[in-house]
N, C-alpha and C positions, 0 to 999 in steps of 0.2 A: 354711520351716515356716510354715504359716498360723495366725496370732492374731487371738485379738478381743476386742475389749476392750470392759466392759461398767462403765459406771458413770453415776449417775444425774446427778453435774454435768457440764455441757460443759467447762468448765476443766478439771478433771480428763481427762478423756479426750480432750484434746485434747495436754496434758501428755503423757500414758500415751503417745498415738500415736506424739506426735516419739521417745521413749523403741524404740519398736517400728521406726520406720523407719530410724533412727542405726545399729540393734542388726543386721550383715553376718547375713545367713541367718533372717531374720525378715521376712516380709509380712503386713499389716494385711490381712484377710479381709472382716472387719466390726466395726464399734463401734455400740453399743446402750447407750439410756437406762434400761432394766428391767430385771429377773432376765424375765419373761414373755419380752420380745422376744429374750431370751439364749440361752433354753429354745428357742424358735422356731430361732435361727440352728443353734445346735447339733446341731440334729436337721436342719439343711438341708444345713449345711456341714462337719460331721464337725472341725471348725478339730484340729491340736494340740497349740494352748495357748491356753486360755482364763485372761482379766487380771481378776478380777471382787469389784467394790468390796463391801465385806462391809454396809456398810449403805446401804440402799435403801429407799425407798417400794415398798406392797407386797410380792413377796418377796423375802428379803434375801439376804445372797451366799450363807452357810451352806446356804440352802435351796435356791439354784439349784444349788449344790454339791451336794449328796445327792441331788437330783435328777438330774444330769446322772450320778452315780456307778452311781445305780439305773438307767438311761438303757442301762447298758453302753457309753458312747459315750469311743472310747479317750485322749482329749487328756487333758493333762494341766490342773488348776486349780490357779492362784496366786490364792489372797486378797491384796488390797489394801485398805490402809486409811489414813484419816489419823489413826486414834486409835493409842493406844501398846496394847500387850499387854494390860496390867491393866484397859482401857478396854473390851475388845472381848468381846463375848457368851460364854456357854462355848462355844456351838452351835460355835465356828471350831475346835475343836481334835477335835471328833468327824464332822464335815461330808463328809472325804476329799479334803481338801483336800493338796497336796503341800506349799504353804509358805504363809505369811501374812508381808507385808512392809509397811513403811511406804513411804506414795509419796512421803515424800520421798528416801528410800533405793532407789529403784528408778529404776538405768543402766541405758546397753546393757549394760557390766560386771556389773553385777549379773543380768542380765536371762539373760545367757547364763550363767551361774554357774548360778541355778535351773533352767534348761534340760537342763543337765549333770548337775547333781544327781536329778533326779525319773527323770531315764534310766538312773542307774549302776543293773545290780542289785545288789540290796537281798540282806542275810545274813540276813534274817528277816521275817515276818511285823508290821508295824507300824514299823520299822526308822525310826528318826527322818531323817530330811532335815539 
């Protein structure tokens, strides 16, 4: 399954990648500095699972999230963040976002855990993850 991973530090996404290539039945597609250049891939490459750090210079994850939602574009989006919950904008819990994780909490274990989850169907309408 193609990923890509969008976040505005190199560190970070550099992290994220080793995280995605460790992670059996995941290929890195593409990684990006901006929500812009994310928007761009997304609409190129269809990825999906999109990795995408919730804040960013310019626009921020939330926003590339709702936009790739409105998009109709079928992958799924995991927020990333290094802030904790209480820290993070409201915008992440209305965006359409499938999960928001800490990156320091994010394995291949994990990685495939969210995978699994955003795929079972759902018993309702807004169905928490």
């Amino acid at each position: 399954m193609g990923v890509l991973v969008v976040d505005d530090s190199a560190e970070s996404r550099a992290a994220i990648e080793k995280v995605v290539a460790q992670t059996p039945g995941f290929e890195l597609v593409g990684s990006v500095a901006s929500g812009e250049e994310a928007l761009a891939v997304v609409a190129r490459l269809d990825p999906d699972l999109v990795l995408l750090d919730v804040r960013m210079p310019g626009l921020s994850g939330p926003e590339v999230c709702s936009s790739i939602r409105a998009s109709g574009a079928r992958g799924v989006v995991v927020l990333v963040s290094a802030h904790t919950r209480p820290e993070l904008p409201d915008a992440v819990e209305d965006c359409g976002a499938a999960a928001v994780v800490h990156k320091c909490g994010l394995s291949p274990r994990r990685l495939d855990a969210l995978w699994q989850e955003a795929c079972q169907p759902r018993s309702g309408v807004g169905a928490p993850l």
